[in-house]
N, C-alpha and C positions, 0 to 999 in steps of 0.2 A: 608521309612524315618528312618532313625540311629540315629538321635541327633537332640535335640532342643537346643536350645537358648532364655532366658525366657528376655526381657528389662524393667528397669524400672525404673525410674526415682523419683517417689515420692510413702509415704509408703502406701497409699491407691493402688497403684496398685497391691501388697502383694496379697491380698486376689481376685485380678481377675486372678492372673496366677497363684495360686498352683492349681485351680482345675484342670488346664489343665498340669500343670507338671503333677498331680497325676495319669493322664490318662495316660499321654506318659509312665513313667514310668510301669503301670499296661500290654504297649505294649510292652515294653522292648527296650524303646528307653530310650537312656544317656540323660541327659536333664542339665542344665548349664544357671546360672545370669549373666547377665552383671548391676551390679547397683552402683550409687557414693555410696565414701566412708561412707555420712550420712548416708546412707541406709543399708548397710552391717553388722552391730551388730544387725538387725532385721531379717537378714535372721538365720534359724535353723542349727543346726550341718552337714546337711546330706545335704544342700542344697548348692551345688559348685560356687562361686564365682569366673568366668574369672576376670585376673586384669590386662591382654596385651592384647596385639591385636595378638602378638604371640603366647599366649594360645586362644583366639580364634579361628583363623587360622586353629593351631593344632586340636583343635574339632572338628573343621569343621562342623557347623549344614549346614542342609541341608534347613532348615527353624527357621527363628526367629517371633517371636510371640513380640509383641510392644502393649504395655498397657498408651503409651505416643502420640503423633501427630508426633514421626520423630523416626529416627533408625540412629545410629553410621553407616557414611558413612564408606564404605570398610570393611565392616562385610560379610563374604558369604553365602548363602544362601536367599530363597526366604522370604521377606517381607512382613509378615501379622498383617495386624490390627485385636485388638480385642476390640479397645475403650475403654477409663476409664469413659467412663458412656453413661446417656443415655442420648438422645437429651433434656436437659433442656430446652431450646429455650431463650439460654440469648444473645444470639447474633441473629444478622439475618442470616439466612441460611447458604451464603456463605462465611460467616468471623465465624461459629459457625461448628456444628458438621459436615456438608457436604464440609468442607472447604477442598480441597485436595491441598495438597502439595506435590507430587511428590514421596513418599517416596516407596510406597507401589503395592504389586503385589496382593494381594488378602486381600478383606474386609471381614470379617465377620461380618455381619449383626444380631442384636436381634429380630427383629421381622418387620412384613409389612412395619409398619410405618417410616422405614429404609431403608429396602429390596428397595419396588420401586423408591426411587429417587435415592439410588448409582444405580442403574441399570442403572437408567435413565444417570449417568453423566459416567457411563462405555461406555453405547453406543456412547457417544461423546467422550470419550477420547481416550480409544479403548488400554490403556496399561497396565489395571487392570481388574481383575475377582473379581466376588460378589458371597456372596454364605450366605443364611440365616441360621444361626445355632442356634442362639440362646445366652447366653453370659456365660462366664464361670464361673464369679462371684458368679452367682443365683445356681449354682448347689448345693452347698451345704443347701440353702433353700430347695431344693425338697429329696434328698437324706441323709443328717445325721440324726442321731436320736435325735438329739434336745437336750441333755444332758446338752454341753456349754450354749446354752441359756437359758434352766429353771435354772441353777447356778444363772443368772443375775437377779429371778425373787424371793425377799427376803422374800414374804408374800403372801398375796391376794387380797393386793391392787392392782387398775387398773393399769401399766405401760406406761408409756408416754417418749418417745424420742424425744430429742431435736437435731437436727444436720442442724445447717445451712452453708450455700454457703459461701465462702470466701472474694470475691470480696466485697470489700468497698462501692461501688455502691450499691449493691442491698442485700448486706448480712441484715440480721435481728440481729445477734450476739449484734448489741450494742445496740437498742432497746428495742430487751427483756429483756435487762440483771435484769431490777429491779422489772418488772412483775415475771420474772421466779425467783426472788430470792424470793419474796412474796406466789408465787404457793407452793414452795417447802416447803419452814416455814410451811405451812399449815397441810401439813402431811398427805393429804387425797389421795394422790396418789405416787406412786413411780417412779424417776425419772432418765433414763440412757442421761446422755449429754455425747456430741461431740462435737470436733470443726475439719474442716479443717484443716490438716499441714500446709498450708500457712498463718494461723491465726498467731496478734501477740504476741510474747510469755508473754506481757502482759496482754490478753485476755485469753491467756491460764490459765494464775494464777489466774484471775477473777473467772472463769467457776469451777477451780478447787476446790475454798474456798467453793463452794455449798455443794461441798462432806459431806454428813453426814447420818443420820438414815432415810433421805428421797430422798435421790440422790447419785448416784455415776457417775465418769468420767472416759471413756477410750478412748483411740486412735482409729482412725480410722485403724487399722489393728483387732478390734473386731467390726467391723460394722455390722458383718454377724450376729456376736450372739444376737446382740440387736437389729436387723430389728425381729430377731425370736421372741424375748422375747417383744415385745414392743404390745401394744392392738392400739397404737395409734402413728401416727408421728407428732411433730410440726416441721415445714421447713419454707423457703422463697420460691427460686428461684432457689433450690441444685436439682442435679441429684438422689441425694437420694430420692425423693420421688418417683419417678419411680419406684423405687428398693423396694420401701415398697410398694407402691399402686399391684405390681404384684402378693404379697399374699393377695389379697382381705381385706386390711386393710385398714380403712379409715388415710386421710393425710390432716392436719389442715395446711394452710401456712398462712403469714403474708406478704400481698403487694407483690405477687407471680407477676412476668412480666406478663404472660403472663394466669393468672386463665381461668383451665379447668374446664367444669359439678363434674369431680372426685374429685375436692380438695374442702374444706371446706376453705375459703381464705378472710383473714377478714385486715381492715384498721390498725386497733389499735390496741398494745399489749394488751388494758385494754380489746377485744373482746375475746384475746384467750381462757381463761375459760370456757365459755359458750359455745363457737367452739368445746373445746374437749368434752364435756356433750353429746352433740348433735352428736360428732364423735363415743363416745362409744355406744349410743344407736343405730348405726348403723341402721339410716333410709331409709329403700328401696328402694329410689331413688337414693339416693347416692352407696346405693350397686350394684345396677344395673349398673351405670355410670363407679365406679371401674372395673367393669367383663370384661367391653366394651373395656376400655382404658387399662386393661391387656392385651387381647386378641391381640390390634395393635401393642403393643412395643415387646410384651415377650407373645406368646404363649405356650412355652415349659414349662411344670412341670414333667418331667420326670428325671431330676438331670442330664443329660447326653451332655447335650450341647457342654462341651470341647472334648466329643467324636465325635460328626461334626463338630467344628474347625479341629480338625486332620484328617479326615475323608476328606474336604474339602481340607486341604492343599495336604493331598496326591493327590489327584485329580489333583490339581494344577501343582503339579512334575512332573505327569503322562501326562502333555499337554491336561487335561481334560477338558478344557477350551479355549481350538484352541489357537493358535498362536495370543500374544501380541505384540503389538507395545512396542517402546524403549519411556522407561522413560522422562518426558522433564526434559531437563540441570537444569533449576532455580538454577542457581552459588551462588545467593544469598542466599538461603534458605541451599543448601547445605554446603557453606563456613559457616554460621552459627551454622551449625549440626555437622561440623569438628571441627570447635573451640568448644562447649558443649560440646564435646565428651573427650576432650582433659583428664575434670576433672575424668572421665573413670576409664582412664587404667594409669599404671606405663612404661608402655613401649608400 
């Protein structure tokens, strides 16, 4: 493989595809964005922006990597997903993370809890390959030295992260807002908030007026540094907690859809307090619970995961995975993918 193609559509995918640029590049594979124009003053000096379908083309990846649910139809190269999170379970199965839409030639899968049922809906479809690697996101969790995130950590007070779901529905964002602006007054703990990019940018200025000598706010393209720096996460119903419960950190939520043994998950803003007391004392049963539910989603701590997405994909190339069936048509999904795409490119 000569050249990637990195896709992305919104800025939290940022931090799931450099780990896996970083890797292609380390092989000495060209690597190349395709991202809307919102997104492109977030991308670094050094990271190439295709803005036609003609410089596309021209690059020819051989494989594109999709951090989104779909890929700009008439792109070339092989189709792989690498999911912008983990199964939250905010939908039911087949309208939520297992929903396939035709897009894709090979899944990379995080962990079992994953693995067996695309296998399972590969064997029925018969036009895509599965391969468990792990996600690329978390690599930097196992392998940087942690420097960015002890920056985030101002004293020796305990850290608590705040990053809830977006959705209207089941987000927590407007609920806590006056719990968490009370927590933080307090002074006894130190506090990194987030919001969703799809939050609105009225909520955003909400969240933002916290800022001071007991909290600060950053974008979800610093998520990595404060899952590291954080002792503790408060969430709803976000895929973030996934992402923190894998470094054996306990995860307080708030009216979580669907509360597992791992999450501390209480009714009312006025319980979280007391949830995170309970969360830093890190009680055995709950640690135990965390290990278990790492283990299913995300086994790997070895920082290397975008080196078996690649790894995998070549495989793929290689007809490592026997001969696929042809894509099904869905005109409508793709005539939708064609119009989205449009905002793209310039030519």
């Amino acid at each position: 493989m000569d050249a990637c193609l990195l896709f992305a559509t919104e800025l939290y995918a940022l931090p799931i595809l450099r780990p896996l640029a970083a890797a292609a590049q380390r092989r000495g594979q060209r690597v190349a964005w395709v991202v809307p124009a919102a997104l492109a003053r977030y991308l670094a000096a050094d990271e190439t922006r295709l803005v036609s379908r003609r410089a596309v083309r021209a690059f020819a990846p051989q494989a594109v990597f999709s951090a989104a649910n779909w890929v700009p139809p008439g792109i070339p190269g092989a189709k792989v997903q690498v999911f912008h999170g983990f199964n939250a379970e905010k939908r039911e199965p087949e309208r939520g993370h297992f929903a396939l839409r035709g897009f894709f030639d090979l899944y990379c899968t995080q962990g079992p809890a994953t693995t067996a049922p695309f296998q399972a809906l590969a064997r029925r479809c018969r036009y895509f390959a599965v391969a468990e690697t792990g996600w690329p996101k978390l690599d930097p969790l196992f392998s940087e030295d942690g420097a960015r995130a002890a920056a985030l950590r101002p004293d020796g007070r305990p850290v608590v992260m705040y990053a809830p779901t977006f959705s209207r529905k089941i987000t927590s964002a407007y609920r806590m807002y006056d719990t968490l602006r009370e927590l933080v007054a307090r002074g006894d703990r130190y506090w990194l908030l987030t919001l969703h990019p799809k939050c609105e940018p009225a909520l955003f200025a909400s969240y933002r007026a916290l800022v001071g000598p007991h909290a600060a706010f950053y974008e979800s393209d610093r998520l990595m540094d404060m899952q590291r720096a954080a002792d503790v996460l408060v969430s709803d119903t976000s895929s973030v907690l996934h992402e923190f419960a894998v470094q054996l950190k306990p995860v307080v939520t708030l009216c979580n859809r669907r509360p597992k043994p791992f999450m501390l998950d209480v009714q009312d803003p006025a319980d979280i307090d007391a949830a995170i007391d309970r969360a830093l004392a890190r009680p055995p049963e709950l640690m135990a619970a965390l290990r278990a539910h790492a283990e299913a989603i995300h086994p790997y701590r070895d920082g290397r995961s975008s080196e078996r997405v690649l790894e995998a994909t070549e495989r793929l190339l290689a007809g490592g995975y026997g001969p696929l069936e042809r894509k099904p048509l869905n005109l409508r999904r793709r005539w939708k993918a064609w119009r989205d795409s449009r905002a793209l490119f310039q030519g």
